[in-house]
MARMARKE-630845 format. One record per residue: residue number from 1; x, z, y of N, C-alpha, C, CB in turn. Coordinates in Angstrom, 1 decimal. Atoms other than C-alpha are relative to their C-alpha. Glycine has a CB too. Layout:
% residues N
+-----+--------+--------+---------+---------+--------+----------+--------+--------+---------+---------+--------+----------+
: seq : n.east :   n.up : n.north : ca.east :  ca.up : ca.north : c.east :   c.up : c.north : cb.east :  cb.up : cb.north :
+-----+--------+--------+---------+---------+--------+----------+--------+--------+---------+---------+--------+----------+
: NUM :      X :      Z :       Y :       X :      Z :        Y :      X :      Z :       Y :       X :      Z :        Y :
...
+-----+--------+--------+---------+---------+--------+----------+--------+--------+---------+---------+--------+----------+
***
This chain:
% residues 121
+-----+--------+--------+---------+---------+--------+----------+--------+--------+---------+---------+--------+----------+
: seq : n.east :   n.up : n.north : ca.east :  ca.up : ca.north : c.east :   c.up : c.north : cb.east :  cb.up : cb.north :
+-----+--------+--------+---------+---------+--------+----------+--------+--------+---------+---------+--------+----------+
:   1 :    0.8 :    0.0 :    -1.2 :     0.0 :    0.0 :      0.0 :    0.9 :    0.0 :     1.3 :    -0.9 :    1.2 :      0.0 :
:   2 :   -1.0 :    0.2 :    -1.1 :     2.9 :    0.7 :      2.3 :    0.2 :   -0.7 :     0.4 :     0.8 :    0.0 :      0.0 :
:   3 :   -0.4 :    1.6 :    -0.4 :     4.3 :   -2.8 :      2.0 :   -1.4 :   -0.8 :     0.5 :     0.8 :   -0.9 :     -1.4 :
:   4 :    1.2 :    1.2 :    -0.6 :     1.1 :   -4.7 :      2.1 :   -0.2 :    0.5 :     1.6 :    -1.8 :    0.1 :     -1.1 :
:   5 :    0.3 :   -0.5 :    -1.8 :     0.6 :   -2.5 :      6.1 :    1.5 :   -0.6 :     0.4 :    -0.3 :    2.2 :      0.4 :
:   6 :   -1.4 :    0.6 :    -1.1 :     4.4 :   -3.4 :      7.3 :   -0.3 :   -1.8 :    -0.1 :     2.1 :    0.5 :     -0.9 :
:   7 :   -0.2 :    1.6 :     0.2 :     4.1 :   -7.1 :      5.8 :   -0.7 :   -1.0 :     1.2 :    -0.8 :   -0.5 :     -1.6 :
:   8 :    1.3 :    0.6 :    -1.3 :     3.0 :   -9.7 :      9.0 :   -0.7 :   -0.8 :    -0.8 :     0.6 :   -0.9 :      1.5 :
:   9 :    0.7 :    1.2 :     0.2 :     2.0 :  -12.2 :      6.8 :   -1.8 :    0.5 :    -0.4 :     0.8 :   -0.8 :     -1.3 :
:  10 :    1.2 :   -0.6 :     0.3 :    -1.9 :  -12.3 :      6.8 :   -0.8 :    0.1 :    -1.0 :    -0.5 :   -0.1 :      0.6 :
:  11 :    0.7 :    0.3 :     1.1 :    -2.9 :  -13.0 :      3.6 :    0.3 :    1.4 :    -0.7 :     0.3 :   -1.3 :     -0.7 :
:  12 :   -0.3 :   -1.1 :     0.8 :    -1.5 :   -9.7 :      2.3 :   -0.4 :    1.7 :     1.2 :     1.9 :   -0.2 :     -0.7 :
:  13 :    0.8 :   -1.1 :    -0.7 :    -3.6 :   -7.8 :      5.3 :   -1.2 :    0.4 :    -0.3 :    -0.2 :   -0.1 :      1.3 :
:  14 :    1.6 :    0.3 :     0.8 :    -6.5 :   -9.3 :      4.2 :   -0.4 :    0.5 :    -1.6 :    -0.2 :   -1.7 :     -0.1 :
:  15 :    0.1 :   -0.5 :     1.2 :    -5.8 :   -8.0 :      0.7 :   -0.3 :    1.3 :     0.2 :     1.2 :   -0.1 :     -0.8 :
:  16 :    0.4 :   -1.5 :     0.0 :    -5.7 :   -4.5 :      2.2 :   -1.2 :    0.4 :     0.6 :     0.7 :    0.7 :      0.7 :
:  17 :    1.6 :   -0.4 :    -0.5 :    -8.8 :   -4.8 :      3.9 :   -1.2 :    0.0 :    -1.1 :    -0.6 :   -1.1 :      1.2 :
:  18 :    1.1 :    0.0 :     1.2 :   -10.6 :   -5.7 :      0.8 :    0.4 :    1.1 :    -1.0 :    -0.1 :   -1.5 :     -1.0 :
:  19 :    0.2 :   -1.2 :     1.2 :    -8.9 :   -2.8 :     -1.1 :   -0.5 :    0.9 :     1.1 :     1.6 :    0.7 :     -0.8 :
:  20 :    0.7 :   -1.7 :    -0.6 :   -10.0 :   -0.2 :      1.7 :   -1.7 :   -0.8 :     0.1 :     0.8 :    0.7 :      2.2 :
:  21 :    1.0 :    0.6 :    -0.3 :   -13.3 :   -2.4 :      1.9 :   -0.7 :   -0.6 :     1.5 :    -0.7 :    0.7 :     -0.5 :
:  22 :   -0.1 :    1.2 :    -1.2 :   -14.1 :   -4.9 :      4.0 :   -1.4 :   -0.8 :     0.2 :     1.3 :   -1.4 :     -0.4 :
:  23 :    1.9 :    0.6 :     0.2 :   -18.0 :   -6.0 :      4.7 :    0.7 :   -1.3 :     1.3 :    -2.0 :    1.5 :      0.9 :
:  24 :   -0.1 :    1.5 :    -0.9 :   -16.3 :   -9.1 :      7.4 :    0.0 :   -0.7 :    -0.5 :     1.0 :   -0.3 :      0.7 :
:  25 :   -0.3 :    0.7 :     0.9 :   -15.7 :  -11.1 :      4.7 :   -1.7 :   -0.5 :    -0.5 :     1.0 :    0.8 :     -1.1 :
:  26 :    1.0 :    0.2 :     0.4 :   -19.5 :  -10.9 :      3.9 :   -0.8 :   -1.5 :     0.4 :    -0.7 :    1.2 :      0.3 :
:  27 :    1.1 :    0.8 :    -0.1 :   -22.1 :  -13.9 :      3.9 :   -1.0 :    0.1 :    -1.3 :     0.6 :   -1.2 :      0.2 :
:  28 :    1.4 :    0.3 :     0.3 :   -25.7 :  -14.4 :      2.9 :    0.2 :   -0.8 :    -1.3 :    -0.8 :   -0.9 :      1.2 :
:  29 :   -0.1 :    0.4 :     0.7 :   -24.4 :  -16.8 :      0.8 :    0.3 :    0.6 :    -1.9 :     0.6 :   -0.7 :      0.7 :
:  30 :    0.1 :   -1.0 :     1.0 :   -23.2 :  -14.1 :     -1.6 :   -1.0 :    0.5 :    -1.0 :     0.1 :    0.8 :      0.5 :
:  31 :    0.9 :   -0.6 :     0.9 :   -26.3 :  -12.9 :     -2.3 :   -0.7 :   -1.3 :    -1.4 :    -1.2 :    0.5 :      1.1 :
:  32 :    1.1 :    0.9 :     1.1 :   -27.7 :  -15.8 :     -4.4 :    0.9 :    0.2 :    -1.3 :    -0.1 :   -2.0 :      0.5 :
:  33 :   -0.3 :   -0.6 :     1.3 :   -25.2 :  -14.6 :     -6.9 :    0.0 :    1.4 :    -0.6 :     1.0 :   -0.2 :     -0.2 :
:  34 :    0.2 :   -1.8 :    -0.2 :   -25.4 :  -10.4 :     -6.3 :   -1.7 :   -0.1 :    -0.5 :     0.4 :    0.7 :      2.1 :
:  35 :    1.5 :   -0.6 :     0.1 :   -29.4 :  -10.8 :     -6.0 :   -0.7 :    0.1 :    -1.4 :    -1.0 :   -0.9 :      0.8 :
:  36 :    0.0 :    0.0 :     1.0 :   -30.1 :  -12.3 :     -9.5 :    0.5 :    1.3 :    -1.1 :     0.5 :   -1.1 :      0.0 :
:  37 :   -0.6 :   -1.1 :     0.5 :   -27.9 :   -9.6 :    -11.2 :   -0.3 :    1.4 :     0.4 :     1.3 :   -0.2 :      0.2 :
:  38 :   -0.1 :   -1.2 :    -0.3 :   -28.9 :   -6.8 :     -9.3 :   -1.8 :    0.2 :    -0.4 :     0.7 :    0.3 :      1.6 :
:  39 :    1.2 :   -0.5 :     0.2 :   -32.5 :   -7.3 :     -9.7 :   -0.3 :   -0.3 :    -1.8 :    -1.0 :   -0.8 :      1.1 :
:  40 :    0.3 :   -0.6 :     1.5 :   -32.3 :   -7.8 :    -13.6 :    0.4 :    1.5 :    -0.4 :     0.9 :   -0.9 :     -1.0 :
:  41 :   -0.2 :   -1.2 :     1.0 :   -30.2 :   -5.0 :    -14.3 :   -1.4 :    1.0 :     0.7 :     1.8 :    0.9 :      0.2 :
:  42 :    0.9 :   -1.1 :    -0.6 :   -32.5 :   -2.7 :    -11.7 :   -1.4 :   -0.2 :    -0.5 :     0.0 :    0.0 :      1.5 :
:  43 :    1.5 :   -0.5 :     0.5 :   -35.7 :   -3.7 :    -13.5 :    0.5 :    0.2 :    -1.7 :    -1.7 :   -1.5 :      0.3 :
:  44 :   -0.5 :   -0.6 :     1.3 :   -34.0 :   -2.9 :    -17.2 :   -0.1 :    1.6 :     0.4 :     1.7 :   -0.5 :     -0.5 :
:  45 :   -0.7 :   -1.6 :    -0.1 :   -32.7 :    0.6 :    -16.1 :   -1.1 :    0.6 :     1.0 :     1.8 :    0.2 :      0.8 :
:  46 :    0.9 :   -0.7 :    -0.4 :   -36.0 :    1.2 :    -14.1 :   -1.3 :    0.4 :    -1.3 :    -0.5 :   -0.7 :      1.2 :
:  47 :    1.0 :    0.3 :     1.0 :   -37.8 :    0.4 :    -17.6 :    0.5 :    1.1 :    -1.3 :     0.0 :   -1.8 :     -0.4 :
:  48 :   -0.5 :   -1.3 :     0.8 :   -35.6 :    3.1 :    -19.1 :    0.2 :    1.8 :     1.1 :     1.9 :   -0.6 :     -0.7 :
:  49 :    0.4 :   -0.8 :    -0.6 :   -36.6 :    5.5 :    -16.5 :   -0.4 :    1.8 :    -0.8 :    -1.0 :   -0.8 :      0.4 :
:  50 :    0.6 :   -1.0 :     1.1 :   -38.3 :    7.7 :    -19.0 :    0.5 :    0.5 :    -0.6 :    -0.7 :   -0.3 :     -0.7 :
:  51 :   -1.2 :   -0.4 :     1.2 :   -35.7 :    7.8 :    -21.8 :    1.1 :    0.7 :     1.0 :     0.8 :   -1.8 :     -1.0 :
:  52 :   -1.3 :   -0.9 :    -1.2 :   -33.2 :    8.8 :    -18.4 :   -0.2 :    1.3 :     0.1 :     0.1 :   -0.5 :      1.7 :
:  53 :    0.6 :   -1.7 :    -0.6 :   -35.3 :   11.7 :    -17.5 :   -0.2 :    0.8 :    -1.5 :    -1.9 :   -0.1 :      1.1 :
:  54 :    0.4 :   -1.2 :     0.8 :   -36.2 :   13.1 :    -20.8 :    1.6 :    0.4 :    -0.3 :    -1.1 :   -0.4 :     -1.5 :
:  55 :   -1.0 :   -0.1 :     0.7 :   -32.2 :   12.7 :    -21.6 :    0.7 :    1.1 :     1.1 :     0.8 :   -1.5 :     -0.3 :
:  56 :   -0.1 :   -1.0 :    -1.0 :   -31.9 :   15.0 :    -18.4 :   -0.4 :    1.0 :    -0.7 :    -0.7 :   -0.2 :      1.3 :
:  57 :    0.4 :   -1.1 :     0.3 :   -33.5 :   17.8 :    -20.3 :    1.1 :    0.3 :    -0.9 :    -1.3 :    0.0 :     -0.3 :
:  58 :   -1.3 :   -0.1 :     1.1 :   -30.6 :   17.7 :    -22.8 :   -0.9 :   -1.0 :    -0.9 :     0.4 :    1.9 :     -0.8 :
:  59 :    0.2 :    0.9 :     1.0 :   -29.8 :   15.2 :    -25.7 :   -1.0 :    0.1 :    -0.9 :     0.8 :   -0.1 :     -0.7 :
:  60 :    0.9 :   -0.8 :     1.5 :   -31.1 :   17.5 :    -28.7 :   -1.6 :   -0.5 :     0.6 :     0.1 :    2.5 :     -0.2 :
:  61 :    1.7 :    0.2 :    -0.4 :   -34.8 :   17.6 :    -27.0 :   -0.4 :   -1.6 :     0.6 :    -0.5 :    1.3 :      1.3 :
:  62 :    0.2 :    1.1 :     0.4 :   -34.6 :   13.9 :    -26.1 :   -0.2 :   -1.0 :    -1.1 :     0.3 :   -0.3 :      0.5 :
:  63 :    0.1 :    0.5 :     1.1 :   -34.0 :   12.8 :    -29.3 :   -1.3 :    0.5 :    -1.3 :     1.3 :    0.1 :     -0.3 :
:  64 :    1.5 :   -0.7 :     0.9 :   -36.8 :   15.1 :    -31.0 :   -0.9 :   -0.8 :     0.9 :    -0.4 :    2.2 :      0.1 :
:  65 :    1.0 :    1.2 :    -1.1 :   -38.9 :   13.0 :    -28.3 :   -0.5 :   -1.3 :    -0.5 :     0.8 :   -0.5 :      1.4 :
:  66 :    0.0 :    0.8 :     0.1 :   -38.1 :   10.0 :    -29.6 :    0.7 :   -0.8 :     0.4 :    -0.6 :   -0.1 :      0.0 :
:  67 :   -1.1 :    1.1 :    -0.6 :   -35.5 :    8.4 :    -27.7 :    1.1 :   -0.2 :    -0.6 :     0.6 :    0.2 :      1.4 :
:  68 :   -1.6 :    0.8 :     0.3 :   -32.3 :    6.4 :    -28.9 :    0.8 :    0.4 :     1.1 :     0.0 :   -1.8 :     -0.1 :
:  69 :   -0.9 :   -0.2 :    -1.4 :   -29.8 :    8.5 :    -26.8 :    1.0 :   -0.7 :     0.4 :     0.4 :    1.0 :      0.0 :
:  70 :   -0.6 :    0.8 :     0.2 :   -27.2 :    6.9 :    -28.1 :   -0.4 :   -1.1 :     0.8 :     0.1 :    0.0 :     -1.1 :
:  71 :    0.3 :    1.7 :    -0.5 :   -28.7 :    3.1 :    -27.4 :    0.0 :    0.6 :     1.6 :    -1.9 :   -1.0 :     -0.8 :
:  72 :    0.3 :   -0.3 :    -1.9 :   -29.7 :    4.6 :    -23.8 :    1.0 :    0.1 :     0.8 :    -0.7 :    1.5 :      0.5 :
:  73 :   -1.0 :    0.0 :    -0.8 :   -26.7 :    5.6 :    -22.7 :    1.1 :   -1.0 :    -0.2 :     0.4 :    1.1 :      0.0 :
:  74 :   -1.1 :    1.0 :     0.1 :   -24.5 :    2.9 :    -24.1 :   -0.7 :   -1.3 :     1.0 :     0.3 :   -0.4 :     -1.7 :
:  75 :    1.2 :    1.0 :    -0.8 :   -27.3 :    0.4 :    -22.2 :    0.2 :    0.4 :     1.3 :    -1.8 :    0.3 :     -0.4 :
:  76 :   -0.4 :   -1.2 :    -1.3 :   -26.7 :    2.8 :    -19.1 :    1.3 :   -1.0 :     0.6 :     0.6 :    2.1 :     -0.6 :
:  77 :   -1.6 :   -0.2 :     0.0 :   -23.0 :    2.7 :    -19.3 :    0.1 :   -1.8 :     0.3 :     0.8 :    0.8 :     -1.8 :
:  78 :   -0.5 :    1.1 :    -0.6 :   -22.8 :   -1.0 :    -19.2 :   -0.4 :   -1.0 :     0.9 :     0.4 :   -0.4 :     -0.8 :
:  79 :    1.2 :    0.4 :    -1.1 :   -25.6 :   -1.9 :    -17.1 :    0.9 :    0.2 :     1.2 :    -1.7 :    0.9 :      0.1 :
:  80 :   -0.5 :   -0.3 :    -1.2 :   -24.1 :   -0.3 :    -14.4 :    1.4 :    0.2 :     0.3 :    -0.5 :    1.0 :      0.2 :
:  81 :   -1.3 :    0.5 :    -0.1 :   -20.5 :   -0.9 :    -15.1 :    0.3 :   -1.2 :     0.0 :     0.6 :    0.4 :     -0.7 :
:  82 :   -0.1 :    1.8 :    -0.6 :   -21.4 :   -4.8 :    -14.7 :   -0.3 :    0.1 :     1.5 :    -1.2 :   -1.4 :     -0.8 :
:  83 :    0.2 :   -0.5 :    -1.9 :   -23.0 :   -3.7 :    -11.5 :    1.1 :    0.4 :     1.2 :    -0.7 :    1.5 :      0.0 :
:  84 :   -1.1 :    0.1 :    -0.8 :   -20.3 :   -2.2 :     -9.8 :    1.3 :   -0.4 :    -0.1 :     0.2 :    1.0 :      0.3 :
:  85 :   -1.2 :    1.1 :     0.3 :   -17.9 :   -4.6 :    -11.3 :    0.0 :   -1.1 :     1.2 :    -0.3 :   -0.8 :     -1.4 :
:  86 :    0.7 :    1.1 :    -0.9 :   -19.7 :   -7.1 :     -9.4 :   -0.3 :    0.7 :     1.5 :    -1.4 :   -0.5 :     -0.9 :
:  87 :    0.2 :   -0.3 :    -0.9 :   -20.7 :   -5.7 :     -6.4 :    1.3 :    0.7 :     0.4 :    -1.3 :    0.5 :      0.1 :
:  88 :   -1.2 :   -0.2 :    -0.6 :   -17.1 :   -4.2 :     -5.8 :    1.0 :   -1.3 :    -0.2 :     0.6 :    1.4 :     -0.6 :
:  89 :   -0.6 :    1.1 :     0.1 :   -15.6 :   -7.6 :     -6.5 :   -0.5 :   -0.7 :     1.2 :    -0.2 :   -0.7 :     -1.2 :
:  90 :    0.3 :    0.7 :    -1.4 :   -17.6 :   -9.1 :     -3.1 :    0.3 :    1.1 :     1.0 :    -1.6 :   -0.4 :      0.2 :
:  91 :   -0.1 :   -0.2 :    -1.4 :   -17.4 :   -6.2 :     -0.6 :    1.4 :    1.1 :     0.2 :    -1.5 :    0.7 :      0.5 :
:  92 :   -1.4 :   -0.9 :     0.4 :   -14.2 :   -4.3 :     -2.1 :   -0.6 :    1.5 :    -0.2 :     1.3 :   -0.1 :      1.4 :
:  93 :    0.7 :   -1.6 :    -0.1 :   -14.3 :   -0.3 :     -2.4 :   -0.6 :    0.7 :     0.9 :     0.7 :    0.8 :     -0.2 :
:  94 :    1.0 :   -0.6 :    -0.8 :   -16.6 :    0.4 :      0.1 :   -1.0 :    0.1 :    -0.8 :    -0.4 :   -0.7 :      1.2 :
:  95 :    1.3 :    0.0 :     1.1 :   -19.3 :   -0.4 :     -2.4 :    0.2 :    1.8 :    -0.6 :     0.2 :   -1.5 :     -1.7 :
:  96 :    0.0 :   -0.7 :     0.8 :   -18.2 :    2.8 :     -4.2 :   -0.7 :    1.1 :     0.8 :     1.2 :    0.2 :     -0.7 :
:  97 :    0.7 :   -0.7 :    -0.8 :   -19.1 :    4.5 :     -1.3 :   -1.6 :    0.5 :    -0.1 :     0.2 :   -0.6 :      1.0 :
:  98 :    1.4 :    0.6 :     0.5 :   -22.6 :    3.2 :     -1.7 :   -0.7 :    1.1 :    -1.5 :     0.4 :   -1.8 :     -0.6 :
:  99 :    0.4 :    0.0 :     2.0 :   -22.5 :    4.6 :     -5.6 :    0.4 :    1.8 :     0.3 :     1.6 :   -1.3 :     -1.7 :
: 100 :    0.1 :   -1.0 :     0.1 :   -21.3 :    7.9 :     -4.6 :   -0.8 :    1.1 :     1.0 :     1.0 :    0.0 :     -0.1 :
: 101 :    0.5 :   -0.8 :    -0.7 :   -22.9 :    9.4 :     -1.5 :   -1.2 :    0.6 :    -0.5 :    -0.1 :   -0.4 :      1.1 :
: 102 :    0.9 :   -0.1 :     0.6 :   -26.3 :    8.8 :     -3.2 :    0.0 :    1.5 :    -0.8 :    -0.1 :   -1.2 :     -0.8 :
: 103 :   -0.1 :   -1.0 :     1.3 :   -25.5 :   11.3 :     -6.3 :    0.4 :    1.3 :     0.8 :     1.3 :   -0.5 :     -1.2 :
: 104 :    0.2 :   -1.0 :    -0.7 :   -24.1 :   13.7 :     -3.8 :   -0.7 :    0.6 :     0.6 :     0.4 :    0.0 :      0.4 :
: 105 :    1.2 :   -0.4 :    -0.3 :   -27.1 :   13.8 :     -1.9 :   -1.1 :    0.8 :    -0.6 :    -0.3 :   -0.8 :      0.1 :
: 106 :    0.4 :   -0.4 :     0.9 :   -28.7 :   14.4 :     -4.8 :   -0.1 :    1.7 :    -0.8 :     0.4 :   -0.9 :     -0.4 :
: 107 :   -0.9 :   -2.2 :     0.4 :   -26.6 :   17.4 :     -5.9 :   -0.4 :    0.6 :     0.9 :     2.1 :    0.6 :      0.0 :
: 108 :    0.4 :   -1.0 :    -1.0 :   -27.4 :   19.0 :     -2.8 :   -1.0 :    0.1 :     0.2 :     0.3 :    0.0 :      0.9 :
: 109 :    1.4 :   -0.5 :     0.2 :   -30.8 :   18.9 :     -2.4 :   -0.3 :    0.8 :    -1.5 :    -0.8 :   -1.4 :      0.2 :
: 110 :    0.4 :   -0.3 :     1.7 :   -31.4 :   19.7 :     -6.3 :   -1.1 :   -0.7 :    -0.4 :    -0.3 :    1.6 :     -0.4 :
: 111 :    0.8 :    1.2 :     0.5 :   -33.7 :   16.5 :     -6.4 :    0.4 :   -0.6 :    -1.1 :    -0.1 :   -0.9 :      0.8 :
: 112 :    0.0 :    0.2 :     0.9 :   -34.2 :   15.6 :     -9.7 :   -1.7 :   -0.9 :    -0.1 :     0.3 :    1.3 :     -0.7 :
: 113 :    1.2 :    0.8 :    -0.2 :   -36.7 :   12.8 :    -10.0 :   -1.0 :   -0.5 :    -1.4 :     0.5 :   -1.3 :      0.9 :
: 114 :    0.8 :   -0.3 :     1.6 :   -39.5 :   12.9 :    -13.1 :   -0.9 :   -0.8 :     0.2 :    -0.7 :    1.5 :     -0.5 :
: 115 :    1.0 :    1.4 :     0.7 :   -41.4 :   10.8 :    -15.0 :   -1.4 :    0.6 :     0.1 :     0.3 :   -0.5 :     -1.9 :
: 116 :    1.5 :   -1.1 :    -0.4 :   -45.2 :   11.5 :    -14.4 :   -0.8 :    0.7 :    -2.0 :    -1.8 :   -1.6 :      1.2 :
: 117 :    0.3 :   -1.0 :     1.4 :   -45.3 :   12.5 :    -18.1 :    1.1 :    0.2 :    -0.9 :    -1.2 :   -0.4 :     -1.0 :
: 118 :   -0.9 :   -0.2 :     0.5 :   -42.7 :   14.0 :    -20.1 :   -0.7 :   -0.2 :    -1.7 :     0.7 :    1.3 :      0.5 :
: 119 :    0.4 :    0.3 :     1.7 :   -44.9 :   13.4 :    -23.6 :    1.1 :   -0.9 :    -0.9 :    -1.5 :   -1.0 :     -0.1 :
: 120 :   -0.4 :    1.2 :     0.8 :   -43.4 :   11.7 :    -26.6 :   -0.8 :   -1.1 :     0.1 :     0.2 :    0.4 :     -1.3 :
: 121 :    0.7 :    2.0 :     0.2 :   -43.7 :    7.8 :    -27.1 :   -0.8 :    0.1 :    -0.7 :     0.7 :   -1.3 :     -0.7 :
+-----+--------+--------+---------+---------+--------+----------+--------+--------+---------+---------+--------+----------+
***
């Protein structure tokens, strides 16, 4: 990181702006490849809503429920590790920003957001 800040040449400034993140770089045009991707995974992982929240109560009692915790979270896990694959590949690590304040928010309030019925399937 050092060198890339002393170096004048600007192609290796522009590298550092996309590692600290860099939304100048952005265009509209982006989205026609971000939007597709973001709105499949986000209606998958809204459609496992249910299986998320009961797996919030602990495994053991989601799986007496009925859920594949296993399948859920491996489904989880890579849903949303194509996600910020992709969306930190266009605006650099600012995105993470994005991915983390949320969850912190979260922790502090002690919002926890529930399914309108916890019944088994």
């Amino acid at each position: 990181m050092f060198f890339i800040s002393i170096v004048a040449d600007s192609r290796l400034h522009t590298m550092l702006f996309w590692l600290y993140g860099d939304l100048s770089q952005a265009r509209y045009a982006s989205l026609i490849i971000l939007a597709p991707a973001l709105i499949a995974a986000s209606l998958i992982l809204f459609g496992l809503a249910k299986e998320l929240n009961l797996i919030t109560t602990g495994e053991e009692i989601a799986f007496q429920l009925g859920v594949d915790v296993e399948k859920a979270k491996k489904t989880c896990l890579v849903l949303v590790s194509l996600l910020i694959g992709l969306v930190v590949s266009f605006s650099g690590l600012i995105g993470f920003v994005g991915l983390i304040v949320p969850h912190l928010a979260r922790m502090a309030s002690g919002l926890i957001i529930a399914s309108s019925s916890l019944s088994p399937p």
